[in-house]
N, C-alpha and C positions, 0 to 999 in steps of 0.2 A: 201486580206487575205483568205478568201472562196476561191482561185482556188487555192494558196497554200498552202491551209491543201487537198483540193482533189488530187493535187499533191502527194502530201504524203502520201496519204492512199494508193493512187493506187502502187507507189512505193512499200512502205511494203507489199502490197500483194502478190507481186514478193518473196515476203523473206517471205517461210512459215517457217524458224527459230526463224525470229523476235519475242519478247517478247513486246505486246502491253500491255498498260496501260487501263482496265476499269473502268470507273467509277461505273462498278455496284459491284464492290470487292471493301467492305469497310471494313478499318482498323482505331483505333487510329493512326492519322499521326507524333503525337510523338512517341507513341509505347506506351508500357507496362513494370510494376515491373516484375521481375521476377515469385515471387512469386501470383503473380493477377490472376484473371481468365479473358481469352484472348478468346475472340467471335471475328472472322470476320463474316458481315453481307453481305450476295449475296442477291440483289434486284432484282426481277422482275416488274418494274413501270407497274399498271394497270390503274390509272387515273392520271391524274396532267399534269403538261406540260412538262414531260419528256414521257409520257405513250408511245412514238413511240420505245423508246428505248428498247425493250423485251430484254429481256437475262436468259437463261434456260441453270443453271451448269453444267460443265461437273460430269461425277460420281467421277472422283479423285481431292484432292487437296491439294497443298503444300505446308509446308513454304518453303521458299531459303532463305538461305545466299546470301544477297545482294552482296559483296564482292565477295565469292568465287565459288557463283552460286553453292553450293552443295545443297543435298534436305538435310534437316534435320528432318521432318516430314509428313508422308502424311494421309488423312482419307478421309471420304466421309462427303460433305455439309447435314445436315438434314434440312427438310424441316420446316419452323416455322408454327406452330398451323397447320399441317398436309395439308399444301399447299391454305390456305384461305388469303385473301386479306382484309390486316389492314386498316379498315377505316381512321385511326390517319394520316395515310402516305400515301394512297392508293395502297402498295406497296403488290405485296409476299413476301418472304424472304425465306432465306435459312441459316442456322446458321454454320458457322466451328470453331469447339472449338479446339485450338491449346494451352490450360492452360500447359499441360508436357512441351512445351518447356520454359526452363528458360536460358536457358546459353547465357551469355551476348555478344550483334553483334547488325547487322541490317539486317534484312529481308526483304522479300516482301511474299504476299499470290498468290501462281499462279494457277489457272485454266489447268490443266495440258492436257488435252482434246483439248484445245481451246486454248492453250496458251495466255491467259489473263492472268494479273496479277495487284495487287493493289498498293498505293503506295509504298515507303519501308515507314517503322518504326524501330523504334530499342526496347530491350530487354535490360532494364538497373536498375540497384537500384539508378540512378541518372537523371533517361528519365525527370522527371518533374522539376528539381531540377529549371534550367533556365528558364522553362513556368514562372515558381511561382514568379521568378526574373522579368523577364520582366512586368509579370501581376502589380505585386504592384509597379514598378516604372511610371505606367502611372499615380497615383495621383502626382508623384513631377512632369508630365508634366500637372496637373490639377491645380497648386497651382498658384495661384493669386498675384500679387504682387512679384514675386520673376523670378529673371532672370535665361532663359535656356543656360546656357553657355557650349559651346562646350565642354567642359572637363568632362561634367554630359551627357549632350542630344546627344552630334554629332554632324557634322557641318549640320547635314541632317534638326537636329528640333532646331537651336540658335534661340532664343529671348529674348527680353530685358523683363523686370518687367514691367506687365500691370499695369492699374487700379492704379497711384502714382502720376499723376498730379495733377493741382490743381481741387478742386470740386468732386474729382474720392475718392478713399477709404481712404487714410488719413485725409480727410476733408470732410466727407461724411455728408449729410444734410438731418432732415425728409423730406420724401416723398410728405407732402402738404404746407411745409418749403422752398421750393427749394432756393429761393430767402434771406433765411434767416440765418446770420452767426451763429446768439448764438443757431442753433439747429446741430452746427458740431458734430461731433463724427472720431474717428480713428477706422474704421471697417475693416480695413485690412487685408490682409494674407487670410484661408481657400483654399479651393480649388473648380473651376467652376464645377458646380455639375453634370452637365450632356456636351451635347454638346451646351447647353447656358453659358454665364460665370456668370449667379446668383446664390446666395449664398444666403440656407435656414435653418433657426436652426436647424430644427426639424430634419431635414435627415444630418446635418451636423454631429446630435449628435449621432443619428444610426448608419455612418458608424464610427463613433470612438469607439461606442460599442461593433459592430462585430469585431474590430479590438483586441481590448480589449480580446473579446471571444477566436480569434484565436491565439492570443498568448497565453491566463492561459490554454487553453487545449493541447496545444504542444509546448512549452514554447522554448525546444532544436532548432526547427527547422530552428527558426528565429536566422540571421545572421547578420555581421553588412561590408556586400560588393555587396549591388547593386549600388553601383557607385551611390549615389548621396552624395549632399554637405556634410552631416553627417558623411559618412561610414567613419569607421576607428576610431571613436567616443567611441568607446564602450558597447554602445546601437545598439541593435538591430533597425534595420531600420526602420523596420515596427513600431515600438516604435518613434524612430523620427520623423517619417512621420505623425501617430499620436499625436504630440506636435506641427504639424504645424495647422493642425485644434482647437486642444484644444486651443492653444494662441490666435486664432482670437474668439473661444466663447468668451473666456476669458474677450476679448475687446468689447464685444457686451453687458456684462453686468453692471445693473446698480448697483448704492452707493446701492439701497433697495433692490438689489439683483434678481430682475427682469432682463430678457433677450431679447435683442429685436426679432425680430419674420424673418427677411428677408432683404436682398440687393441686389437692385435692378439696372446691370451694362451696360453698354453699350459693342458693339459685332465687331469684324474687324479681318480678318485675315491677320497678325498673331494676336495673342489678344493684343500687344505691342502698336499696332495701334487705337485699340478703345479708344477714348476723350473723348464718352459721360460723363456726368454729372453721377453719380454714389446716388443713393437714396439709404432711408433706411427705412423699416417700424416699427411701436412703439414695446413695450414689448407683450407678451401675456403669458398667461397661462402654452399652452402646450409650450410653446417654452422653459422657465424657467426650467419646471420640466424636460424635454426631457435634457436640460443640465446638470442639478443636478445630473440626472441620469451617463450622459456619465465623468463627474470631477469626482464623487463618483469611480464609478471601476477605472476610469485612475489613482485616486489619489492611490489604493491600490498596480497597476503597475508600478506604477513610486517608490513608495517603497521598492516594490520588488528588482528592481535594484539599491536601493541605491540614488537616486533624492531626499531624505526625503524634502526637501525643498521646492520643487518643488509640490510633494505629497500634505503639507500641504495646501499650495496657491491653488488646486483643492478640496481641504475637504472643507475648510472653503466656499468656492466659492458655493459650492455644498447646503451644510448647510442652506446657507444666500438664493439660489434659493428656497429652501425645504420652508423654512419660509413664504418668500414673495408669494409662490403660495399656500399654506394652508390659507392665509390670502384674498386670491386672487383669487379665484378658478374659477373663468367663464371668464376671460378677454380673447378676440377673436379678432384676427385681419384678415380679408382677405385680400391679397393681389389679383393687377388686378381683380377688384370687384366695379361696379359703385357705389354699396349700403356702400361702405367702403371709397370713392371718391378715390379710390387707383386704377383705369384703368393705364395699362402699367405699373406697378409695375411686373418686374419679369412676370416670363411665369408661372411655375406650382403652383397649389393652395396648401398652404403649412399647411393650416389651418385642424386641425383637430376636429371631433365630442365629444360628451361627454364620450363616450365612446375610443377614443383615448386618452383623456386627464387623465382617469381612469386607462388605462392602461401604460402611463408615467408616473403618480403619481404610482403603482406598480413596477417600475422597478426603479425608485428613493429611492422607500423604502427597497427594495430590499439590492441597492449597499448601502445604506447608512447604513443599520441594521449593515452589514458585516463592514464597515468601523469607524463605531462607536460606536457600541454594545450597540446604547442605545433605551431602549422599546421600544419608541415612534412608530419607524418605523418595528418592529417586529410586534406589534400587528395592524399595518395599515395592511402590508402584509399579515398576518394570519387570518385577522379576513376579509379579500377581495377578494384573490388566487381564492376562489371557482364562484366568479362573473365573472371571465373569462369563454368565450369561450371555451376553451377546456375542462371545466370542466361542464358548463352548457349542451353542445353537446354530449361529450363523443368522439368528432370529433378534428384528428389534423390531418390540412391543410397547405403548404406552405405559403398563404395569409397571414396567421397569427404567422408565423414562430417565429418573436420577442417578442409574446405571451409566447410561448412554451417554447424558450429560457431562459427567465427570471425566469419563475418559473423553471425548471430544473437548473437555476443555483443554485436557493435557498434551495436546496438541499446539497450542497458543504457547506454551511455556519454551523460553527462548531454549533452555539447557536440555530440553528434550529428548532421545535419543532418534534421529531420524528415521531411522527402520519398525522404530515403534511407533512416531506420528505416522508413517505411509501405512502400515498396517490395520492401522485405527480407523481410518480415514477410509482406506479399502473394505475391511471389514464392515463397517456403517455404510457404505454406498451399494454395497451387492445386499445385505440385509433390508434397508431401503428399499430396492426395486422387487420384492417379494409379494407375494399374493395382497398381503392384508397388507401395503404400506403403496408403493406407485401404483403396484398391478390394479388395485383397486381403483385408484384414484383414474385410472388411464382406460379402467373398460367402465367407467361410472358404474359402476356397483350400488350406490344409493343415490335416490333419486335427487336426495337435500343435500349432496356434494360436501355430505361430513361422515363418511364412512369409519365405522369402529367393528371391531372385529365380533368383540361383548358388551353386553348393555348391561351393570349391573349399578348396583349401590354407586351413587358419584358417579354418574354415568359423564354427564355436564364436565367435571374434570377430567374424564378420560378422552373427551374430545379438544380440551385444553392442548391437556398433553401430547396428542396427537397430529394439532395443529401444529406444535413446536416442533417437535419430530421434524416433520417437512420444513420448518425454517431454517432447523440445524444446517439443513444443506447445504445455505445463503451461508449465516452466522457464521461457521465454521471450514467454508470454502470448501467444502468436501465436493461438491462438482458445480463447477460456474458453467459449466452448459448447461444449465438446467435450471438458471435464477428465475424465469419469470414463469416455468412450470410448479417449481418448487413453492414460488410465492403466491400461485394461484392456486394450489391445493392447501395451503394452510390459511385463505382467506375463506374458503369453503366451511370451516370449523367456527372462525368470528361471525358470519352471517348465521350458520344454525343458529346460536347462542342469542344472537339476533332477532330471531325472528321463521328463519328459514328451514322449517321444522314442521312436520302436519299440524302440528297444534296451532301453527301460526302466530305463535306466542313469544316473549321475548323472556327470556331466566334470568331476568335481572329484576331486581324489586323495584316496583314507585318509583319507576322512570320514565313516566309521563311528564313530568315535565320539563324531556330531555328529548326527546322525538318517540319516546313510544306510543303506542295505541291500546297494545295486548300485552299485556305482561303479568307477571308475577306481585300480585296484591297479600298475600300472606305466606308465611315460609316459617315452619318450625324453630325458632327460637326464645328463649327463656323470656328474655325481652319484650318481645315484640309476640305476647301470648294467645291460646285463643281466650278469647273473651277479652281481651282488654278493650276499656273503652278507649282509650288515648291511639293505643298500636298495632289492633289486631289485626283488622283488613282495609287493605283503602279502598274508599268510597261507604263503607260499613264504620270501622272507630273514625276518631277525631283526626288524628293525620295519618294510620296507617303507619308500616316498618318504614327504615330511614332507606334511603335509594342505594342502589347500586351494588347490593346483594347477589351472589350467582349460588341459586338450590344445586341440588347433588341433582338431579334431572329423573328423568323414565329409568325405572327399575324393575326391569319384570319380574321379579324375584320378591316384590312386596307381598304384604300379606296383615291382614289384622292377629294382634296377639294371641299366641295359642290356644289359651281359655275361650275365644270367641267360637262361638257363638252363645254357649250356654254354660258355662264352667268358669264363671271371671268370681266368683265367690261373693256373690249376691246380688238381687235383681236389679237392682239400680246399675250396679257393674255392667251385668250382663245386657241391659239398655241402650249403652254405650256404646254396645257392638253395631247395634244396628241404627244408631241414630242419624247415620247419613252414609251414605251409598259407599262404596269403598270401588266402583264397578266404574269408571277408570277409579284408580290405576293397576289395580288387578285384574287377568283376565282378558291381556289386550294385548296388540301386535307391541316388539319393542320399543317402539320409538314412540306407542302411544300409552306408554305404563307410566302416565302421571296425572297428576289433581293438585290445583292448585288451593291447597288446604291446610294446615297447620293445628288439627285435632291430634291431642297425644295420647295417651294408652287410654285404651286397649287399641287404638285405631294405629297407632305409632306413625303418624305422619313423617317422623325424620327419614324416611328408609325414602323417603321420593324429595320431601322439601326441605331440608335438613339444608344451611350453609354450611361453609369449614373455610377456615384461613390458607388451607391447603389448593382448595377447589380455587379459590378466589386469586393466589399466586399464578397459578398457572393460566388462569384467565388472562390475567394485567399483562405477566411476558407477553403473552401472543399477542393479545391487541395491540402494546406497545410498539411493534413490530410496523402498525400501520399508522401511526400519530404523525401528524406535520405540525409543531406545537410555535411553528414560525409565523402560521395563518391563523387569523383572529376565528371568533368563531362565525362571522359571515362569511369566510374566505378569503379575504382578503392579506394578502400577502403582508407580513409588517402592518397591519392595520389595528386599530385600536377599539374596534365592537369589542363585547364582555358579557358574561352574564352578569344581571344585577342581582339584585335579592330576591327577585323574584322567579329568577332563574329562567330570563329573558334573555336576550342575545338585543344587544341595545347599545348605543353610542357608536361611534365611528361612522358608517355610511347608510347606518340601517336605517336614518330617518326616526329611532323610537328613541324619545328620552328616558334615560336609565330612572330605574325606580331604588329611590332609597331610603324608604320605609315598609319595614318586609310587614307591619298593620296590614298596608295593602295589599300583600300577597294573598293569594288561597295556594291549595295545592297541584291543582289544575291548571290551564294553559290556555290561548289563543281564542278570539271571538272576532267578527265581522259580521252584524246585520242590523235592522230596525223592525219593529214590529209591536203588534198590542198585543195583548190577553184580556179576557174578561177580568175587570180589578188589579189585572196588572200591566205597567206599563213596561218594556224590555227598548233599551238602548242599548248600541252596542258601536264602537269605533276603536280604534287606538288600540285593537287587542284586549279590550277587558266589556266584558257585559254588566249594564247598571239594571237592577231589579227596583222597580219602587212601586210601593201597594196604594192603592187605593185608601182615602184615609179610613182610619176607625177599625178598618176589617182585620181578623185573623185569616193566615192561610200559611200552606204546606206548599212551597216549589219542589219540584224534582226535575231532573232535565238527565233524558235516560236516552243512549245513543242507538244505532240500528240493532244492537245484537240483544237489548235487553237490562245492559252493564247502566248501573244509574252512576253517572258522573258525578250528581250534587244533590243534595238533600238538606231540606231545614225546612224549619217554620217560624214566623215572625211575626208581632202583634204591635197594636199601635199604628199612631201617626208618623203615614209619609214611611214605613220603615224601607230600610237602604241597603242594598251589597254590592259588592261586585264581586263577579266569577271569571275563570278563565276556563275555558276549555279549547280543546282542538278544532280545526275546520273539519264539517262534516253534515250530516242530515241530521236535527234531534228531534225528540218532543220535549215539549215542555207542558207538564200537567200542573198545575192551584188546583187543591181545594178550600176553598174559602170556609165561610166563618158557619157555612148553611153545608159543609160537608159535600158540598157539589162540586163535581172535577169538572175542570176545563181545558182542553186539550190544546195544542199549538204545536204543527209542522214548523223547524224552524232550519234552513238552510242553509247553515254558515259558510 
């Protein structure tokens, strides 16, 4: 592969016309609202493990129409902070603001000097619409217990309903019980919380909260067709997807209104395959209130839409936690904890301090004041608000994000006391304009316009969270002088995630077929493993992890497992350490502490590639934030374009007849040219490329893009054999080696 990518460059050198792809012109590789403010980012890497890479802009630069190759704007790159090198990224940077162009297409950014040029993106009031789609249907591929059937997942991600045998979650048993029947329980349903398939109250009920959040504050957006079992329901998806969590609280709690605390699953890929025995650990505290909390606003949700019934079975539920943990207020359970005899119970520690358990009991009183207007929980709230952190500080941090939240919602609540919403409100707007919150945002402090204060574990959710932070301001009216600055620094965090990153990569998984270019191809989960042949890497397994995944992101703080280098307890172990570089993502500037790789102990990939149900909430609010789910996905106002099954944008004005027979899908995307090969003949129109061999011969295609990255791989024997591919517009090659092992080479410029 190294002598044909050198191949290739030498080639294109020959063609001083060609239009080469840099990676140091960075773009959202979705694109942009029209109306957004649109920064490409030109990098010049001075440390990290790219630093060989220099690149020094030319003085013009343009956008183009992808399609019709016209310029539609040109200006000069300015330098960021007057040509200094950001610690955060060890990068230079050079800033090209193209914000006038709004007129809806797909572009690329070109170095007109040097003829570089960035990914394409597009320009659309509907660019996000599909991210946000794909983004929230990876919880129905999180959901527990419940079968991936082709008609919802694809034939790419089928699987049967885990965790339903016997001793597994419908007969789920305490954790120092195992052996014992009368301690069964039906703990069912939820969704595997991260890339482990265990199930933890306390963040079960967090991410039902944010969900909660992101619908009352843009209630229009949410739709009821991302294709899973529900859609068509009439409920909003994101709503039903939410009811598949609430019903398994639900089952978690007891007659006294107590919650239990954790479950604890066994792991196989696909998860249809894990047998293990399925544990559960006792009630606790926080876990009660943490659900009271999330039944409480669901229950106000679910009314909303007309569920009253529904509604009430979460009041009540809600009510009877509120109780049992006022009555109960220090019960702790640790999970994987020998001082608890709970070792191997579950991976993450789900147990929180007394000061977390203060702040559930806050967010409990919160939703329930609003949901039942009675005292009780008004003057809990009011007479506490000010023991929080952000009030005791004057400091508001992403860390504490669900702090912030909560009281900011208490704000919305009609029976409020008004001295204590003007407080609130005051309090959030002076902490707001602090160092690490506007001040940042307002002397551009990083150079990718997603400033975070610490880059650690979940780094990717910390920029979530910090995106929303700045939208609170909009959401919550906290200062309407400041909507289109506040909505411009929280769209700075959707483009990192985007794309807008030195890596120039997008942290979303196998969403190539959604406008990416560079993204996230493997991510540590159970599932989706290494080595699987079905799921491990795309372009590598058969279809690669399911799209729309967000990893925990750059972690300087990783590191291979302790034992490494030579202490893993035997040679084969010890092998391990060094079987592939680890150098990114250790040992690099912040923003460059990552590797998109999904190797597990001793290497622990999850500390950089790790998803979480957590990470992925805070994602969907923010981007939520930007969806017009009124325009089709050509743009088109009330118009009727669609993705088909092949995850095409087709019907309505786009000229493409939809495709519906997903056979003819691949995983891949777009094609435009004609051309031969030696023994092979390449058609190409209508968006899909026809491969057909010469008769009798064996051969191998691969078609590998500028950077190396092989799109497609296979080999096919016989008469006349046939495929078709989709890939993006771009420069490839395309190598056969036929039946005599002789490679054939072909520049092909779609």
């Amino acid at each position: 592969m190294k002598n044909l990518f050198l191949i290739l460059l030498s080639i294109l050198a020959l063609n001083s016309g060609a239009q080469t792809i840099s990676v140091n012109i960075i773009v959202d590789q979705f694109g942009y609202l029209p109306d957004a403010k649109k920064i490409a980012v030109i990098k010049n890497p001075q440390t990290g493990f790219d630093s060989n890479n220099k690149f020094t802009p030319g003085a013009n630069y343009a956008v183009v129409n992808a399609l019709t190759k016209e310029t539609i704007f040109t200006n000069a790159p300015t330098p960021w902070k007057n040509g200094t090198t950001d610690a955060s990224s060890g990068d230079k940077a050079w800033w090209f603001d193209f914000s006038s162009v709004n007129t809806i297409g797909k572009y690329y950014i070109l170095d007109v000097e040097q003829n570089k040029r960035s990914y394409e993106f597009q320009i659309s009031p509907a660019v996000y619409n599909e991210v946000l789609k794909q983004a929230v249907r990876t919880f129905f591929y999180q959901r527990s217990g419940f079968a991936k059937d082709e008609k919802y997942a694809g034939k790419e991600w089928v699987d049967g309903a885990s965790h339903i045998e016997p001793l597994q979650d419908k007969n789920c048993r305490l954790f120092n019980k195992k052996n014992d029947a009368t301690t069964e329980r039906d703990v069912s349903g939820g969704w595997y919380d991260a890339g482990d398939y265990n199930k933890y109250t306390n963040w079960t009920a967090a991410y039902i909260i944010e969900m909660m959040y992101a619908y009352l504050e843009n209630p229009t957006v949410w739709t009821d067709n991302y294709n899973i079992p529900e859609s068509g329901n009439g409920i909003p998806d994101l709503i039903d997807e939410a009811k598949w969590g609430l019903d398994h609280l639900l089952r978690l709690q007891n007659v006294n209104g107590s919650v239990l605390s954790v479950v604890g699953v066994s792991h196989a890929s696909p998860p249809s395959a894990a047998k293990g025995q399925s544990l559960y650990g006792p009630e606790s505290t926080s876990a009660t209130l943490n659900s009271a909390a999330a039944h409480a606003i669901a229950s106000k949700v679910f009314a909303l839409i007309g569920m009253n019934e529904y509604a009430e079975i979460l009041k009540q539920s809600a009510i009877k936690a509120w109780n049992w943990a006022t009555l109960n207020p220090n019960v702790k359970f640790n999970n994987n904890d020998p001082n608890f005899g709970s070792q191997g119970l579950a991976a993450g520690q789900q147990e929180v301090d007394d000061y977390g358990r203060f702040i559930a009991k806050l967010k409990a009183a919160c939703f329930l004041y609003e949901l039942t207007n009675d005292l009780v929980y008004k003057e809990f709230f009011e007479n506490n608000y000010l023991n929080a952190n952000l009030f005791q500080w004057n400091y508001a941090f992403p860390f504490q994000s669900d702090v912030q939240d909560v009281v900011l919602y208490y704000t919305t609540i009609a029976g409020a006391s008004p001295w204590v919403v003007s407080n609130i409100k005051t309090v959030y707007k002076n902490a707001m304009n602090g160092n690490d919150n506007f001040g940042a945002f307002r002397n551009n402090n990083d150079p990718y316009r997603a400033h975070i204060k610490d880059y650690t574990w979940g780094s990717n959710a910390i920029k979530s969270r910090q995106g929303n932070m700045f939208y609170n301001m909009i959401s919550y009216s906290v200062n309407p002088e400041i909507i289109d600055e506040s909505r411009n620094a929280a769209m700075g965090y959707i483009n990192y995630i985007h794309g807008v990153n030195p890596l120039n990569f997008v942290y979303l998984s196998n969403m190539y077929s959604f406008g990416a270019e560079n993204g996230v191809n493997e991510f540590y989960h159970t599932w989706f493993t290494n080595g699987s042949e079905k799921w491990d890497r795309v372009g590598k397994s058969t279809y690669g992890p399911a799209p729309g995944f967000l990893t925990g992101g750059s972690n300087p703080s990783y590191n291979w497992d302790g034992c490494c280098p030579s202490g893993c307890w035997s040679a084969a172990n010890n092998a391990m350490c060094v079987s592939e570089s680890i150098s990114p993502p250790k040992g690099q500037p912040n923003q460059k502490s990552y590797k998109d790789f999904n190797t597990s102990w001793p290497l622990n990939s999850w500390e950089v590639t790790e998803n979480s149900c957590g990470y992925q909430i805070s994602y969907i609010r923010l981007l939520s934030k930007f969806v017009n789910p009124e325009y089709d996905c050509h743009g088109v106002l009330n118009g009727s374009a669609f993705y088909d099954v092949c995850n095409v944008c087709s019907g309505g004005n786009t000229g493409i007849v939809p495709e519906t027979d997903p056979d003819k899908c691949s995983t891949l995307n777009n094609v435009a040219c004609n051309t031969e090969l030696e023994h092979i003949q390449l058609f190409a129109c209508n968006g899909t490329l026809e491969v057909i061999a010469e008769p009798y011969i064996n051969y191998e295609l691969k078609i590998v893009d500028l950077l190396g990255k092989i799109h497609f791989s296979t080999t096919a024997k016989g008469y006349y054999a046939f495929s078709l591919y989709r890939l993006k517009r771009g420069v490839y090659i395309v190598s056969v080696f036929n039946d005599e092992q002789k490679e054939r080479l072909k520049i092909v410029n779609f």
